[in-house]
Structures are given as structure tokens and as C-alpha cells.
ROKELUM-402342 format. One line per field, with one value per residue: residue number from 0; x, y, z of N, C-alpha, C in turn. Coordinates in steps of 0.02 Angstrom, whole numbers, plus 50000, padded with zeros to 5 digits. Layout:
nr <- (NUM  ...) $
npx <- (X  ...) $
npy <- (Y  ...) $
npz <- (Z  ...) $
capx <- (X  ...) $
capy <- (Y  ...) $
capz <- (Z  ...) $
cpx <- (X  ...) $
cpy <- (Y  ...) $
cpz <- (Z  ...) $
//
This chain:
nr <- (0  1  2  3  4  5  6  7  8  9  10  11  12  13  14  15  16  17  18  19  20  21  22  23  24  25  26  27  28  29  30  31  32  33  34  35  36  37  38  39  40  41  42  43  44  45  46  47  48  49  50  51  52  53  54  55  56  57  58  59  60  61  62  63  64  65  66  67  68  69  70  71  72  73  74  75  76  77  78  79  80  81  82  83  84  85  86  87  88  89  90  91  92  93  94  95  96  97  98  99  100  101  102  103  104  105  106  107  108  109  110  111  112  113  114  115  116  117  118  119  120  121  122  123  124  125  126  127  128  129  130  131  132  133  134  135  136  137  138  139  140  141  142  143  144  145  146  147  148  149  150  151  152  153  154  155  156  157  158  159  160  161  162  163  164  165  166  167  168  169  170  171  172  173  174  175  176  177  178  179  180  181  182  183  184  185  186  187) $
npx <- (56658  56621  56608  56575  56494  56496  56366  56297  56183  56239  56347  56287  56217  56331  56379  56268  56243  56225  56362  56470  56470  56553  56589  56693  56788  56945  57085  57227  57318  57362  57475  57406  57297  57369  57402  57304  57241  57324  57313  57189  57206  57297  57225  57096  57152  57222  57097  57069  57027  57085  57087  57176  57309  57351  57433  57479  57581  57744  57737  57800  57776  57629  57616  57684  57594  57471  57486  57544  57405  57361  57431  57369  57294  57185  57137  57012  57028  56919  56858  56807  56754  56730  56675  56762  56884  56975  56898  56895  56902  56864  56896  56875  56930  56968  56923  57074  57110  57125  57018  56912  56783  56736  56728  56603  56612  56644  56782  56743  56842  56967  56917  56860  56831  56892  56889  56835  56764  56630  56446  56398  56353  56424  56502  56387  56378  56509  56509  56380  56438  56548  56454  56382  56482  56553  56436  56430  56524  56515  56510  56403  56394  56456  56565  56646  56741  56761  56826  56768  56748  56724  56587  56518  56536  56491  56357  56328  56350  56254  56134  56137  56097  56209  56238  56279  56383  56463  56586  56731  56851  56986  57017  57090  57246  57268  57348  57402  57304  57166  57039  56897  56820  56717  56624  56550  56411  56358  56214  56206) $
npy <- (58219  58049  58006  57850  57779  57646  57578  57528  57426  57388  57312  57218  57147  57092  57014  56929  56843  56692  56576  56516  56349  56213  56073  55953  55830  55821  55813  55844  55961  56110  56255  56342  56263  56169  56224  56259  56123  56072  56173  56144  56021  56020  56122  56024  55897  55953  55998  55852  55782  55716  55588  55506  55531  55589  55713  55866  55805  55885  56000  55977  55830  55835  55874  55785  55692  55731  55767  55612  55551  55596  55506  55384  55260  55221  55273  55408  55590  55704  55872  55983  56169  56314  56459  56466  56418  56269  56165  56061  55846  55697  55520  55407  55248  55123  54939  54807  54760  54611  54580  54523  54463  54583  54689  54754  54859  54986  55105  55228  55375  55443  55547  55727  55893  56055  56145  56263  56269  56195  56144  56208  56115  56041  55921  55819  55851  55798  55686  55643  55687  55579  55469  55499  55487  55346  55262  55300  55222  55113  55024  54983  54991  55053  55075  55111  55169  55238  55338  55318  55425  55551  55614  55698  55679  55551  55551  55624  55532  55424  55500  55511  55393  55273  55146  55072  54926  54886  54868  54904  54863  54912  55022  55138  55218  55338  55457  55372  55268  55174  55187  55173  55080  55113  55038  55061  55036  55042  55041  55087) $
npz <- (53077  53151  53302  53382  53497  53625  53681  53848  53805  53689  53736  53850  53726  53658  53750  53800  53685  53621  53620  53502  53441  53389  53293  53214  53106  53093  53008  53013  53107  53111  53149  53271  53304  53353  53484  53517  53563  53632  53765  53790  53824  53927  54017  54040  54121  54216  54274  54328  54230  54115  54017  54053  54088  54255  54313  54211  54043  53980  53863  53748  53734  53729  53629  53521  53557  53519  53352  53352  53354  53242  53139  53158  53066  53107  53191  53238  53259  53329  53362  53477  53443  53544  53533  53404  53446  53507  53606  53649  53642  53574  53528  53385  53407  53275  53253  53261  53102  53108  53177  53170  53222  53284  53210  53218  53315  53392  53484  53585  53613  53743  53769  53837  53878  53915  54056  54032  53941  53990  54017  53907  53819  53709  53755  53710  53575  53537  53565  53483  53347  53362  53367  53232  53134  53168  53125  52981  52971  52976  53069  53206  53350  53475  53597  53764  53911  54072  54206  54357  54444  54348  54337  54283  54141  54147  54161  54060  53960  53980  53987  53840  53804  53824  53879  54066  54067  54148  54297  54345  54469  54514  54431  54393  54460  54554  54632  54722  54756  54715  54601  54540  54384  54240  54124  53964  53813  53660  53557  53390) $
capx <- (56682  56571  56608  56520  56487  56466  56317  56292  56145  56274  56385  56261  56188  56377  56383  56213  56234  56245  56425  56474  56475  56575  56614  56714  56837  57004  57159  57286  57326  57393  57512  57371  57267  57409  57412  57223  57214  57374  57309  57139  57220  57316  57173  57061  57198  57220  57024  57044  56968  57145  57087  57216  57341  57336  57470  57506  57671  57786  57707  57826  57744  57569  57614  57690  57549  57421  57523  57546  57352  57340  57472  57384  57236  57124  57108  56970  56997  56848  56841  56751  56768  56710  56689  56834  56973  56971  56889  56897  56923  56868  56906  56841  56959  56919  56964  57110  57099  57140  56981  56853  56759  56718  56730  56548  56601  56720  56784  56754  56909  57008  56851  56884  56811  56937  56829  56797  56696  56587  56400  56370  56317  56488  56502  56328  56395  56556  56473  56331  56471  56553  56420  56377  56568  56550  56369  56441  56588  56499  56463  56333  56391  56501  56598  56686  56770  56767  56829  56701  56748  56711  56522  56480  56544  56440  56292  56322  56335  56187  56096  56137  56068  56235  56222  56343  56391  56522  56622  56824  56858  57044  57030  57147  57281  57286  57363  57399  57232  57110  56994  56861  56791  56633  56612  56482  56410  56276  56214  56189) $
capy <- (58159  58017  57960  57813  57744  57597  57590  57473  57384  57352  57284  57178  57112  57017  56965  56872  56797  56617  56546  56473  56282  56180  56002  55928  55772  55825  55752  55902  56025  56171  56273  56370  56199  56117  56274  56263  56073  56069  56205  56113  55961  56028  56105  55960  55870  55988  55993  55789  55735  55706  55543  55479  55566  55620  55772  55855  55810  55927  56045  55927  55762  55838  55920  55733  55639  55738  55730  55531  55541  55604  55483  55302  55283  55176  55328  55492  55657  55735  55911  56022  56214  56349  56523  56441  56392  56194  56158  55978  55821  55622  55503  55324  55179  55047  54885  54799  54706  54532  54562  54518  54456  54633  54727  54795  54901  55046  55117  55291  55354  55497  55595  55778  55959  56111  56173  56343  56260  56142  56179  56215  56075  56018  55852  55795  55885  55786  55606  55635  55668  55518  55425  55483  55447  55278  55231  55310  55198  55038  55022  54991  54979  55103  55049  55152  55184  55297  55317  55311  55491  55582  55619  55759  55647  55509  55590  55637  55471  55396  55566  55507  55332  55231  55076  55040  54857  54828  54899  54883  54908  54938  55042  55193  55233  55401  55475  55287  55259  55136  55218  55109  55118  55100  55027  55073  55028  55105  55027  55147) $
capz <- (53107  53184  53336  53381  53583  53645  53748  53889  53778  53650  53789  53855  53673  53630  53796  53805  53652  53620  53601  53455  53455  53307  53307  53160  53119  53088  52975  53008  53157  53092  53231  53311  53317  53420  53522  53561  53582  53696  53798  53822  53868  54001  54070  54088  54154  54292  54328  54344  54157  54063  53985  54087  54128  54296  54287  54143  54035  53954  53789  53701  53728  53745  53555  53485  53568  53459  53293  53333  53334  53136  53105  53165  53014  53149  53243  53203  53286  53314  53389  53477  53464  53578  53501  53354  53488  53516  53681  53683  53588  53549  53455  53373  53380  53260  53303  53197  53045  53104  53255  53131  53271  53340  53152  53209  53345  53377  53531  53599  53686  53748  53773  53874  53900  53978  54113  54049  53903  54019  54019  53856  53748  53674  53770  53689  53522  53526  53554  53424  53284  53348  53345  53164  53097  53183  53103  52920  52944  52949  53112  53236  53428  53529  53659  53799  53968  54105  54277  54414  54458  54309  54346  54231  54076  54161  54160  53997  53909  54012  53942  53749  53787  53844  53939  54100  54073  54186  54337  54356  54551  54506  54357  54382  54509  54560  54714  54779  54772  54657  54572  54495  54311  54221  54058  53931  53777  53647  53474  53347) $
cpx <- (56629  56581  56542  56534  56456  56437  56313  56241  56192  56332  56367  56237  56242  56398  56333  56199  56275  56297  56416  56519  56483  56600  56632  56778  56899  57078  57233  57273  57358  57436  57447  57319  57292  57406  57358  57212  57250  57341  57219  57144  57231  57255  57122  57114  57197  57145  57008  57015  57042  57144  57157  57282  57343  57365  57491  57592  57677  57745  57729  57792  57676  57578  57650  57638  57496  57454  57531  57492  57331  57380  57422  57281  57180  57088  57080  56964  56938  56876  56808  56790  56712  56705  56763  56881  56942  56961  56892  56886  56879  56898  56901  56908  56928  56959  57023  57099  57084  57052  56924  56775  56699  56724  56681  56558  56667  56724  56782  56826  56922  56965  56875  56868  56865  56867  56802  56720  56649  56545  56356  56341  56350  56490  56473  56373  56449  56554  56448  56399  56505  56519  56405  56445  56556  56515  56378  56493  56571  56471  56422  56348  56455  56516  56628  56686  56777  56791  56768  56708  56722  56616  56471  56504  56500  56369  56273  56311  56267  56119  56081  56136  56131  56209  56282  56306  56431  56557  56693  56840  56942  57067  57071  57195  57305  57308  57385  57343  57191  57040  56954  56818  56736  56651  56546  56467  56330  56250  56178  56157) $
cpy <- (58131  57987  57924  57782  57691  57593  57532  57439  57356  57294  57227  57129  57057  56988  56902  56850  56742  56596  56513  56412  56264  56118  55972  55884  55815  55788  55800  55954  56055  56173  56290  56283  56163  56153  56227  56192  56044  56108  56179  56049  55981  56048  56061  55909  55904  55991  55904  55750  55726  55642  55479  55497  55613  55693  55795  55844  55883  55941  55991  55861  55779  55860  55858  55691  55667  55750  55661  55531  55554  55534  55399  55307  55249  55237  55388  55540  55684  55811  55955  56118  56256  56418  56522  56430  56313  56191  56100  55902  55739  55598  55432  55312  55147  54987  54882  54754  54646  54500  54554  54498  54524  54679  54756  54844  54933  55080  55203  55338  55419  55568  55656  55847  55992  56129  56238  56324  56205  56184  56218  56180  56035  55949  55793  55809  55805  55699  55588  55630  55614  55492  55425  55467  55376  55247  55247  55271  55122  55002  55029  54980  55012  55091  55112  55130  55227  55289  55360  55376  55560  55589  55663  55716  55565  55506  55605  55581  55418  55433  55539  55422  55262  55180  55069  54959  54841  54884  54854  54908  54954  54974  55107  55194  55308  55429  55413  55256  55235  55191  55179  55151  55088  55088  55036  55065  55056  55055  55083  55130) $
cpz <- (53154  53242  53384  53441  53583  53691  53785  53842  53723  53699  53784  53785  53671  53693  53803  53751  53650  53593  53536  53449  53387  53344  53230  53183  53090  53057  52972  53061  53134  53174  53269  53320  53360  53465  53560  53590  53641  53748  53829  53864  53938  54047  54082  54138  54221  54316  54333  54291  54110  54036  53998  54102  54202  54324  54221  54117  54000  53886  53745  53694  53703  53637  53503  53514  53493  53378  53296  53309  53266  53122  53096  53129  53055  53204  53226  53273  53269  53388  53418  53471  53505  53563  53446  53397  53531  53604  53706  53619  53593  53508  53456  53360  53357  53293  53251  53154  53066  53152  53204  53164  53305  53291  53156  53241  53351  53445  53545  53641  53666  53762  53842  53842  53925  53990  54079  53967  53914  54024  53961  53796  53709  53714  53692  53609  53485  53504  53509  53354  53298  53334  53274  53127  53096  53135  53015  52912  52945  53030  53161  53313  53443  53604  53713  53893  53998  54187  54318  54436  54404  54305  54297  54159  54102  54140  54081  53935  53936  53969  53872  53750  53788  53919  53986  54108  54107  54231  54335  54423  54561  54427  54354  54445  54508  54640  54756  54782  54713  54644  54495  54422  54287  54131  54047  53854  53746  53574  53442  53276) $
//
């Protein structure tokens, strides 16, 4: 009989290796998928990035909001995972039919990290496949919104070559309190 020890160098080896980073679009959450994407929401929400929500709701809403999202065909989940468990999400609005006007560009939205997978690359990850969805779907300029507090997703779209075009001084209400927003735009 072999028994076999784990030595502190084996320890250390699957610790100091490099996470595994996935980013794909999505047309179906399985259960464990709603699990993971509910359970990321809430926590960005509670670290202040809930895409607007400023508390979280009830499992129930948080678990028919993302099922509405498969349902409405203008809208592309895009995910990120974190070692395979969904760490965070986007997703392109197009415009609608009738806006023919504005048929070149597509909106980024809903964009959010849980804290424990900030720092690794997934932001950047999450943008780039938008951006390629967007640029395979016809078109060429990426729009978005952010509130003026969100600094580490600031940073981040400045990073991947967004433009701030515009400030909103009353763009969220949180706590009683205005909280101004930043628009941004990219062509691709």
C-alpha cells in the first residue's frame, strides 16, 4: 500500500497558480448558473457596484430578473467565470428597430464584479468580449454609463480606450444623496 503526502511544495504549487479566467455569451442558465450569478449579484451589490440597485432584493426577483434577461432578444449576456463559478456579468443592449437613427451603436449595461473576483483581469475580459459581440453584430460605437463612484470600473473603461463624454450631477440617489454619473463612449 502507497500512501502518498502532500508536501508543502505541492500545497504551495495549486495555490500559486493562475486562476482560471472564462468569459462567454450565454442563452440559458441552468440551476447552478442562477445560483452563481444570483450570488455574484448580491455581492457586488453589497460592495456598492449592483448596476443599480443599491440593496439587494429578494433571491426571487434577483432569480426572475436574470431569466427576464434570456427572455428580451435585444439583450446579450455575457459572463465572466472565476475558477468555473460566474463572477460577474454584462450585457449589450441594441437599440430598437424603429431607432434607425442610432442602428450603429449598442449600449453596454449592467456591468459588475463580486469583490472576491476583483483584481484579476475579468473586468478587461468582460468588455473585450463585449466589444467583440458588438463589432460581429454590425456595429461600431459602444455606449455606456456609470456612477461617479464606481472608480475601479472607471479606471477600467478609460484603460480599454473609453471616452467620458458627459457628466449627470443627479445621476443616482443613494442614501438621500445625488450621486453624479459619467457617460462614456468607445468606437470599435
Amino acid at each position: 500500500m502507497n500512501d502518498e503526502f502532500i508536501t508543502s511544495d505541492k500545497i504551495l504549487t495549486s495555490l500559486s497558480r493562475e486562476p482560471i479566467l472564462t468569459v462567454e455569451t450565454l442563452d440559458d442558465l441552468d440551476a447552478s448558473d442562477l445560483s452563481e450569478i444570483c450570488d455574484a449579484t448580491e455581492e457586488a451589490i453589497q460592495a456598492g457596484g449592483g448596476f443599480g440597485w443599491v440593496s439587494p432584493p429578494s433571491r426571487s426577483v434577483l432569480e426572475n430578473y436574470w431569466r427576464g434577461v434570456l427572455l428580451i432578444p435585444d439583450r446579450i449576456l455575457i459572463i465572466g467565470k472565476l475558477d468555473h463559478v460566474i463572477a460577474g456579468s454584462c450585457q449589450i443592449l441594441k437599440p430598437p428597430q424603429n431607432n434607425e437613427a442610432q442602428a450603429f451603436s449598442c449600449q453596454l449595461t449592467t456591468f459588475f464584479l463580486a469583490p472576491w473576483a476583483r483584481g484579476y483581469g475579468m473586468a478587461s475580459k468582460l468588455v473585450i468580449e463585449a466589444e467583440n459581440y458588438a463589432k460581429s453584430d454590425g456595429f461600431n460605437t459602444i455606449n455606456l454609463d456609470v456612477r461617479a463612484t464606481q472608480d475601479r470600473a472607471i479606471q477600467s473603461f478609460e484603460t480599454l480606450g473609453f471616452t467620458k463624454i458627459g457628466t449627470h450631477p443627479n445621476y443616482a440617489l443613494i442614501d438621500g444623496e445625488y450621486v453624479p454619473g459619467y457617460y462614456f463612449t468607445k468606437q470599435i
